[in-house]
KEPA-126495 format. One record per residue (C-alpha): residue number from 1; x, y, z. Coordinates in nm, 3 decimals, padded with zeros to 5 digits. Example, Ala and Ser with C-alpha at 12.3 -4.5 7.8 and 13.67 -1.06 7.14 Angstrom:
<vexro pos="1" east="01.230" north="-00.450" up="00.780"/>
<vexro pos="2" east="01.367" north="-00.106" up="00.714"/>
This chain:
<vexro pos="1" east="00.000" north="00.000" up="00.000"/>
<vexro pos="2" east="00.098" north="00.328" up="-00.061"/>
<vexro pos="3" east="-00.056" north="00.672" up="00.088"/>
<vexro pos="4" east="00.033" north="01.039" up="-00.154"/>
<vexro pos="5" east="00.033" north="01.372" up="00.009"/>
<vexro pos="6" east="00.020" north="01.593" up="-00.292"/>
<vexro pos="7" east="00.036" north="01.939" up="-00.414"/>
<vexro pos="8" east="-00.326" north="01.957" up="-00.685"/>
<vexro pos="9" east="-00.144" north="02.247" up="-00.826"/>
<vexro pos="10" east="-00.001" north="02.151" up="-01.175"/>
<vexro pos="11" east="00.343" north="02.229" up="-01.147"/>
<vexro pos="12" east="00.641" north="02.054" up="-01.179"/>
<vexro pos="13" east="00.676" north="01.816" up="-00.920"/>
<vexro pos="14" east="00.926" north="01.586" up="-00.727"/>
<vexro pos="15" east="00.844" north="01.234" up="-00.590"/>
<vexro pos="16" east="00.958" north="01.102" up="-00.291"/>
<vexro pos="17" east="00.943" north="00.773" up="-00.132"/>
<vexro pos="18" east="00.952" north="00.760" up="00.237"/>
<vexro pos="19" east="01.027" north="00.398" up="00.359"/>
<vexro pos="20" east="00.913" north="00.335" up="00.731"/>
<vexro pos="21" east="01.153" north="00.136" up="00.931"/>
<vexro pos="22" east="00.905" north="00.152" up="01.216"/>
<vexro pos="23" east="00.539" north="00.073" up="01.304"/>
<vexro pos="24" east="00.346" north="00.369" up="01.440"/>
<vexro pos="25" east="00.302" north="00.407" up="01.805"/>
<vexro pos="26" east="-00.055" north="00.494" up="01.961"/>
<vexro pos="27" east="00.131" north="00.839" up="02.049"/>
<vexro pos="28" east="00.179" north="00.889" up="01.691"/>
<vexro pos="29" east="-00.137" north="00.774" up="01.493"/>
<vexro pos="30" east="-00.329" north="01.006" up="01.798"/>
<vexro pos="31" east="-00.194" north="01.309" up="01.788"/>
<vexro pos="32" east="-00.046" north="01.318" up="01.448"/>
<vexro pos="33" east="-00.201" north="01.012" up="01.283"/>
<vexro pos="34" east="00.087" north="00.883" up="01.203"/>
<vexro pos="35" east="00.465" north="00.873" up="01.138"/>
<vexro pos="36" east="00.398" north="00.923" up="00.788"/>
<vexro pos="37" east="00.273" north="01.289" up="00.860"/>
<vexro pos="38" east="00.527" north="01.352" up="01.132"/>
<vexro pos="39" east="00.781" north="01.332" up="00.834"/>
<vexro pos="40" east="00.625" north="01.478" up="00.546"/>
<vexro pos="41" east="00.519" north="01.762" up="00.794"/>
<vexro pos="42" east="00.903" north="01.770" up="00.868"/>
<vexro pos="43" east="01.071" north="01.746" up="00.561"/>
<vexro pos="44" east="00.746" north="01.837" up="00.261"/>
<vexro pos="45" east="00.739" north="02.186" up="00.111"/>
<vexro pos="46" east="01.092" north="02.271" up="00.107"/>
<vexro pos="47" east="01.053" north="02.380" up="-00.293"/>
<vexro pos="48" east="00.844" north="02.550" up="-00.494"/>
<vexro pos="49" east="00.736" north="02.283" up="-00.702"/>
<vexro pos="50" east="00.455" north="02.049" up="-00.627"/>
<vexro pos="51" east="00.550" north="01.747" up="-00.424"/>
<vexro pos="52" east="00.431" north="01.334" up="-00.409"/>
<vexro pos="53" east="00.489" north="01.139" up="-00.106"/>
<vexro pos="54" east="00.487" north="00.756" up="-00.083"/>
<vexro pos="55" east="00.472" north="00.567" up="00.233"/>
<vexro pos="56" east="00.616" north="00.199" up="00.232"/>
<vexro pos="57" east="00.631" north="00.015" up="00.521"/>
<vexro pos="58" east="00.993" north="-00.152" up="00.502"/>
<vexro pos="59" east="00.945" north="-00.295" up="00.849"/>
<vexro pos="60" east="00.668" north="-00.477" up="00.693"/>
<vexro pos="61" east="00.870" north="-00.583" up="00.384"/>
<vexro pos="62" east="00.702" north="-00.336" up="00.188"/>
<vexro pos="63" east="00.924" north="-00.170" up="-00.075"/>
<vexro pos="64" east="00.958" north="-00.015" up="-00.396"/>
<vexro pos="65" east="01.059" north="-00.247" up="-00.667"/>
<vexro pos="66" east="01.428" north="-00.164" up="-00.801"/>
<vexro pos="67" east="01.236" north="-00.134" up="-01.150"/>
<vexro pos="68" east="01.062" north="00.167" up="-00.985"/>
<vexro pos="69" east="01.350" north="00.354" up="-00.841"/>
<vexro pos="70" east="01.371" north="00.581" up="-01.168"/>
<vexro pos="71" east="01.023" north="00.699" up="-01.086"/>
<vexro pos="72" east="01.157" north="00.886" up="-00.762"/>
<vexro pos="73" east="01.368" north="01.228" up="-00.709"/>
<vexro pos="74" east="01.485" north="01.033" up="-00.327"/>
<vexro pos="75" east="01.434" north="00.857" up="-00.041"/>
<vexro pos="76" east="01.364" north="00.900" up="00.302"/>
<vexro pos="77" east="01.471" north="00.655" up="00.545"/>
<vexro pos="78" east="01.303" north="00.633" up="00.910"/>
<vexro pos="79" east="01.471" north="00.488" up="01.210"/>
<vexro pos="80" east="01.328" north="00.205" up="01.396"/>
<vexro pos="81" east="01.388" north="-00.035" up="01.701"/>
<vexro pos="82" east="01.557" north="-00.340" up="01.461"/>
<vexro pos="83" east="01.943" north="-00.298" up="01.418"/>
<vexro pos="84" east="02.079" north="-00.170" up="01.091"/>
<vexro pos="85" east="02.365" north="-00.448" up="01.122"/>
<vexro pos="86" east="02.082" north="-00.765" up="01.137"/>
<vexro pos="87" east="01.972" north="-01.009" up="00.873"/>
<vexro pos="88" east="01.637" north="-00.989" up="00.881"/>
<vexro pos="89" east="01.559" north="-01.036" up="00.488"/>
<vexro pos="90" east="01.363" north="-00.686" up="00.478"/>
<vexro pos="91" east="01.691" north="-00.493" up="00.576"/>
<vexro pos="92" east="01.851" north="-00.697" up="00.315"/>
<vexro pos="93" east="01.661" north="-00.641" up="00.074"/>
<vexro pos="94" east="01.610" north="-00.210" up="00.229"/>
<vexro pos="95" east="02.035" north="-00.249" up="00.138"/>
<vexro pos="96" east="01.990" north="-00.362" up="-00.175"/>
<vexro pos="97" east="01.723" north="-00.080" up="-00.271"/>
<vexro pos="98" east="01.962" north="00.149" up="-00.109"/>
<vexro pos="99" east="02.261" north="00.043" up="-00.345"/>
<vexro pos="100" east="02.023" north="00.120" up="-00.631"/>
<vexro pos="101" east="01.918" north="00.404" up="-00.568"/>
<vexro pos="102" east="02.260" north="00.573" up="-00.493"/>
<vexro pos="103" east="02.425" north="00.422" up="-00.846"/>
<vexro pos="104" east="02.117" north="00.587" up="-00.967"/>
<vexro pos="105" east="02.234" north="00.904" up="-00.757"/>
<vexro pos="106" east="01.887" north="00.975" up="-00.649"/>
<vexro pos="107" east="01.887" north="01.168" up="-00.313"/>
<vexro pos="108" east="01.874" north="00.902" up="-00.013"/>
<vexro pos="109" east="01.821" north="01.049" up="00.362"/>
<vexro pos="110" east="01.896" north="00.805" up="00.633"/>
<vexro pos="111" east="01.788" north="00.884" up="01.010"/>
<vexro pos="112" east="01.899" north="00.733" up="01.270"/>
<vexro pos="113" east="01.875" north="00.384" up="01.154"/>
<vexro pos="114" east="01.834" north="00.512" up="00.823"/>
<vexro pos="115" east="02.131" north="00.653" up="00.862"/>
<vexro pos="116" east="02.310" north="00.302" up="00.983"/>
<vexro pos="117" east="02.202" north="00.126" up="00.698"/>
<vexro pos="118" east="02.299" north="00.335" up="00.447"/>
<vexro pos="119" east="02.626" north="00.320" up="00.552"/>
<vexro pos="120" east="02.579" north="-00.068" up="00.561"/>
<vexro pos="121" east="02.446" north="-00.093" up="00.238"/>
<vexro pos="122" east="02.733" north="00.132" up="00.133"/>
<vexro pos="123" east="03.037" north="-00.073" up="00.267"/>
<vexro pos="124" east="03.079" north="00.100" up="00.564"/>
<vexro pos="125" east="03.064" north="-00.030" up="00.955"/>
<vexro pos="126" east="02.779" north="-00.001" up="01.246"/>
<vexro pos="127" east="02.769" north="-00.178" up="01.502"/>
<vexro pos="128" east="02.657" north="-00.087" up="01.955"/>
<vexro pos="129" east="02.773" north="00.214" up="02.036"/>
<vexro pos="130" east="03.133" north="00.171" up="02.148"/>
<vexro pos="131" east="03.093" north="00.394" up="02.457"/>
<vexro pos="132" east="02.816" north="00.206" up="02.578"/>
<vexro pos="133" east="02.454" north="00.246" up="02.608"/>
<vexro pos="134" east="02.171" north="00.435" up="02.486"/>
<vexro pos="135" east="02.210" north="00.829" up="02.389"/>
<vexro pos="136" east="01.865" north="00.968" up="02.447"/>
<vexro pos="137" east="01.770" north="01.342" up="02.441"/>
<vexro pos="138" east="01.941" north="01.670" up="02.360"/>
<vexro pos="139" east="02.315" north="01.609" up="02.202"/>
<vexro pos="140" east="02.503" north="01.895" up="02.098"/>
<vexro pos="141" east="02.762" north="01.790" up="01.780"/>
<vexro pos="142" east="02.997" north="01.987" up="01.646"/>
<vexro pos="143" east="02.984" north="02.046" up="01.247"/>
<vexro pos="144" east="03.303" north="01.962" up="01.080"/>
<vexro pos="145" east="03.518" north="02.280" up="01.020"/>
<vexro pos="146" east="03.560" north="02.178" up="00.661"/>
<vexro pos="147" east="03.296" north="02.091" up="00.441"/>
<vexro pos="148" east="03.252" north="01.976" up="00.103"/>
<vexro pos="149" east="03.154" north="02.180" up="-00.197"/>
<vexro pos="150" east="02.788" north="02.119" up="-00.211"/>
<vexro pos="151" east="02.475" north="02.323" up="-00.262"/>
<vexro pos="152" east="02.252" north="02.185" up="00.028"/>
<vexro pos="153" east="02.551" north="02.248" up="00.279"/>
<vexro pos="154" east="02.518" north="02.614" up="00.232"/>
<vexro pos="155" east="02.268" north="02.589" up="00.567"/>
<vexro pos="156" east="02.547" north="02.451" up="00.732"/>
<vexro pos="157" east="02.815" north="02.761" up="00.655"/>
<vexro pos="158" east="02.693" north="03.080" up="00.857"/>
<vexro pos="159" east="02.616" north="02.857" up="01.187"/>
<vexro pos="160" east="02.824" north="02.821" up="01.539"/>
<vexro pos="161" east="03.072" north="02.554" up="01.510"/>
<vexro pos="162" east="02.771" north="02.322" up="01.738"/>
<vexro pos="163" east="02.455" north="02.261" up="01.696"/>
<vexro pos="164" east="02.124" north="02.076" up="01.897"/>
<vexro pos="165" east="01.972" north="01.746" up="01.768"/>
<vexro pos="166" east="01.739" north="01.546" up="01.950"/>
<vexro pos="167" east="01.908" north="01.165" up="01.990"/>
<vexro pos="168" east="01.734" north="00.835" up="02.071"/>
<vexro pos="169" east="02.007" north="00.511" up="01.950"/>
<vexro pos="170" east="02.206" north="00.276" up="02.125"/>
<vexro pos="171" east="02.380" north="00.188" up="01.773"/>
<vexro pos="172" east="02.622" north="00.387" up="01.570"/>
<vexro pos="173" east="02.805" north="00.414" up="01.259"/>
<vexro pos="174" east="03.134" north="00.275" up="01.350"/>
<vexro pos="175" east="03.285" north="00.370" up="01.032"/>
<vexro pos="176" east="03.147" north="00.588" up="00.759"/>
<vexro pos="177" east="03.160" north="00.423" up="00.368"/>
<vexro pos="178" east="03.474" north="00.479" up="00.125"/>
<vexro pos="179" east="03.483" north="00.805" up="00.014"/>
<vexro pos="180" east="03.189" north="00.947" up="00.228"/>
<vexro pos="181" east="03.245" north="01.342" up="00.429"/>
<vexro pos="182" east="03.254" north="01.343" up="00.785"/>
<vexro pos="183" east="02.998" north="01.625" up="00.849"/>
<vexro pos="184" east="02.949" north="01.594" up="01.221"/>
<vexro pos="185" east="03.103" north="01.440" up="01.528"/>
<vexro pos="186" east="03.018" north="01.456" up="01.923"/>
<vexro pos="187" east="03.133" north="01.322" up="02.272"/>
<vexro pos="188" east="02.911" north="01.038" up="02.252"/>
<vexro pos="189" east="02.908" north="00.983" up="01.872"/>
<vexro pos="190" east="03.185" north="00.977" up="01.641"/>
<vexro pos="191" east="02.982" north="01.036" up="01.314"/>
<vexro pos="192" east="02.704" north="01.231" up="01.395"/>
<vexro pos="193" east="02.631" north="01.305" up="01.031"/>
<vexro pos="194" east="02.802" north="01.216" up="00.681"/>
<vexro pos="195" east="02.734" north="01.274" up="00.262"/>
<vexro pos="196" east="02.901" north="01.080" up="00.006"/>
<vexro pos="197" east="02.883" north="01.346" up="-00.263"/>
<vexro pos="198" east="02.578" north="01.571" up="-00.377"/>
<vexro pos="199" east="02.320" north="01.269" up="-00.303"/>
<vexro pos="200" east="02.369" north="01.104" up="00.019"/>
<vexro pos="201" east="02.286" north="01.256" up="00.350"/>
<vexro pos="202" east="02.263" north="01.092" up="00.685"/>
<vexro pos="203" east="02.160" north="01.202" up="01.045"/>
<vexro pos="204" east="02.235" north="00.988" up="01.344"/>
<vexro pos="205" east="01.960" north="01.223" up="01.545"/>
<vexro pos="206" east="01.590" north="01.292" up="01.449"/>
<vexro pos="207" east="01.588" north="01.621" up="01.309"/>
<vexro pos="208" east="01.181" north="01.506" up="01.282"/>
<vexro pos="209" east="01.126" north="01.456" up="01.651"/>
<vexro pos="210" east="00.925" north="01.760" up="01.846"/>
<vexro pos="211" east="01.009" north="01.739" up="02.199"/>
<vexro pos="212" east="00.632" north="01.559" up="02.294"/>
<vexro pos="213" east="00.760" north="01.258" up="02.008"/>
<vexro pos="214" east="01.079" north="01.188" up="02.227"/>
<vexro pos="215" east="00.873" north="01.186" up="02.613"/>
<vexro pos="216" east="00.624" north="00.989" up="02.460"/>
<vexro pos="217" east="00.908" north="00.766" up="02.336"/>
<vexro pos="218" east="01.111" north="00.775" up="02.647"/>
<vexro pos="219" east="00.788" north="00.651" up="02.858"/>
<vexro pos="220" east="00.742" north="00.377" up="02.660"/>
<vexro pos="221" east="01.118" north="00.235" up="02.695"/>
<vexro pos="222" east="01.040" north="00.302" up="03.038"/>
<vexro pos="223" east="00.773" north="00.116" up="03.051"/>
<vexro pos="224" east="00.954" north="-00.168" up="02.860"/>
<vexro pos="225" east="01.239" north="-00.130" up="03.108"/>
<vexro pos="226" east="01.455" north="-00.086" up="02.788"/>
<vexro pos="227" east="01.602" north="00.220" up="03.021"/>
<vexro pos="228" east="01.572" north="00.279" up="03.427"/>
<vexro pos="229" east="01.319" north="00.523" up="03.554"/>
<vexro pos="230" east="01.613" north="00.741" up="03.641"/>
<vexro pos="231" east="01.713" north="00.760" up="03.341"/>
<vexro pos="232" east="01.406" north="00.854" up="03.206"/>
<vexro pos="233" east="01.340" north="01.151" up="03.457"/>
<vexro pos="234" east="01.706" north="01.289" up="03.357"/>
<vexro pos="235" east="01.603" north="01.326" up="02.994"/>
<vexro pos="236" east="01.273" north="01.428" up="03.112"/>
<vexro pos="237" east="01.475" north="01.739" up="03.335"/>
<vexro pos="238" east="01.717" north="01.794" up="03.011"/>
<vexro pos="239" east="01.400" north="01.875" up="02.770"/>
<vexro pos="240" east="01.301" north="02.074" up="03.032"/>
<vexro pos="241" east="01.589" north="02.240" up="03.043"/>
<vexro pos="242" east="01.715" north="02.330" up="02.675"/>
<vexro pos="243" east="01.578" north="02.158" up="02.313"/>
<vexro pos="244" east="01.712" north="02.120" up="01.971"/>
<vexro pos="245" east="01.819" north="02.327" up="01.724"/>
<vexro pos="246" east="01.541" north="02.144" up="01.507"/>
<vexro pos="247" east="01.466" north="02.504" up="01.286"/>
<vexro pos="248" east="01.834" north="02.422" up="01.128"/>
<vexro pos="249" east="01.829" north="02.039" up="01.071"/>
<vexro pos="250" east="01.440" north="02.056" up="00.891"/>
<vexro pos="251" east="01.627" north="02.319" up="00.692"/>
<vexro pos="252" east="01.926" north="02.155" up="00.594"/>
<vexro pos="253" east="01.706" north="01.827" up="00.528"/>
<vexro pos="254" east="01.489" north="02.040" up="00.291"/>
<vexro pos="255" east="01.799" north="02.213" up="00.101"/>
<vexro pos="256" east="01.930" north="01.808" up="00.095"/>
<vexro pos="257" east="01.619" north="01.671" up="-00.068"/>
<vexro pos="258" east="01.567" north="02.037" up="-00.304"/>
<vexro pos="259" east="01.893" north="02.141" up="-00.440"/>
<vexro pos="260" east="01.973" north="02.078" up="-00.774"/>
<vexro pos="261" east="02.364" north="02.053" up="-00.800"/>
<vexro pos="262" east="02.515" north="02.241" up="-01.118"/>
């Protein structure tokens, strides 16, 4: 099944296909009714040319056929609660999709475990995080202080040397693919973010989540005893206390998924 948001005005358009990596939570379908509109509500509209969204739901084994990967300007790659590293045949297969889609250098955006298996697919390395445990809430990275020539980066140029992304992983990119930028590091995380030329962009954070997403999420690992209550009530005090810069990252995900490289 697929569900289109679209622009009725006859323009030129773009077509994106956003592949869910995760089931919807009862947080989700309530108050936004859906992950589906969560991202399009995040990323949608950053043109001015009409726009198509399709929803597949990898996690469900639902994906595009390769024969259909032509039909799409990118892809948009959720994260979810499976590991990026595992052989469950849908991730196999979302690899394989992925590979296609960057020889056809259509734009791919990988969060969080988007962002893991892209690098997978790509020949890089993920694995746990190598300084142990889960990295939920606020993380401040710092951008790299060079940066390659692209278009969509421009966002990146006239900002502080750190900026605020909301986190929720216990896995990482251990190391990024041959030949892919660096765009990011932080304390926790040694590649917060990386490109591998004009068409590849992932985000170890959820430059999607608002801060209600991540409580509601954080109560329900609670609840799961996936984290301590303590644990919870310290990110609970940090969103309190500060958020994330998420103005910037729906930005830069927009110039990503809009620029047109000369």
């Amino acid at each position: 099944m697929k569900i289109v948001a679209a622009d009725d005005q006859p323009r030129r358009g773009r077509r994106y296909a956003l592949l869910l990596a995760a089931r919807d939570s009862e947080y989700e379908l309530k108050v936004y009714g859906g992950y589906f509109n969560v991202f399009v509500s995040a990323f949608g509209g950053g043109g001015d040319v009409c726009e198509t969204w399709d929803m597949f739901r990898a996690v469900d084994g639902e994906l595009p056929d390769l024969d259909d990967v032509g039909r799409y300007d990118g892809f948009v790659i959720s994260g979810s609660p499976y590991d990026a590293y595992a052989d469950e045949l849908w991730i196999l297969r979302l690899c394989l999709l992925v590979q296609e889609a960057v020889a056809a250098r259509k734009r791919v955006l990988g969060i969080c475990f988007g962002h893991q298996v892209v690098c997978r697919a790509l020949g890089g390395r993920v694995g746990k995080a190598r300084r142990g445990g889960w990295d939920i809430g606020i993380r401040e990275v710092a951008i790299a202080a060079t940066l390659p020539p692209w278009r969509f980066l421009d966002a990146l140029r006239d900002l502080p040397q750190y900026a605020k992304i909301t986190e929720c992983h216990q896995d990482e990119v251990w190391e990024a693919p041959l030949g892919a930028d660096v765009l990011a590091s932080s304390d926790k995380t040694g590649v917060e973010m990386f490109c591998v030329g004009d068409h590849v962009l992932e985000i170890q954070g959820h430059p999607e989540y608002t801060g209600d997403i991540l409580l509601s999420l954080v109560d329900r690992l609670s609840t799961s005893q996936a984290i301590t209550v303590p644990f919870a009530e310290e990110v609970k005090r940090q969103l309190e206390a500060t958020s994330a810069d998420r103005e910037f990252w729906l930005n830069l995900c927009k110039s990503f998924l809009n620029t047109e490289e000369l």
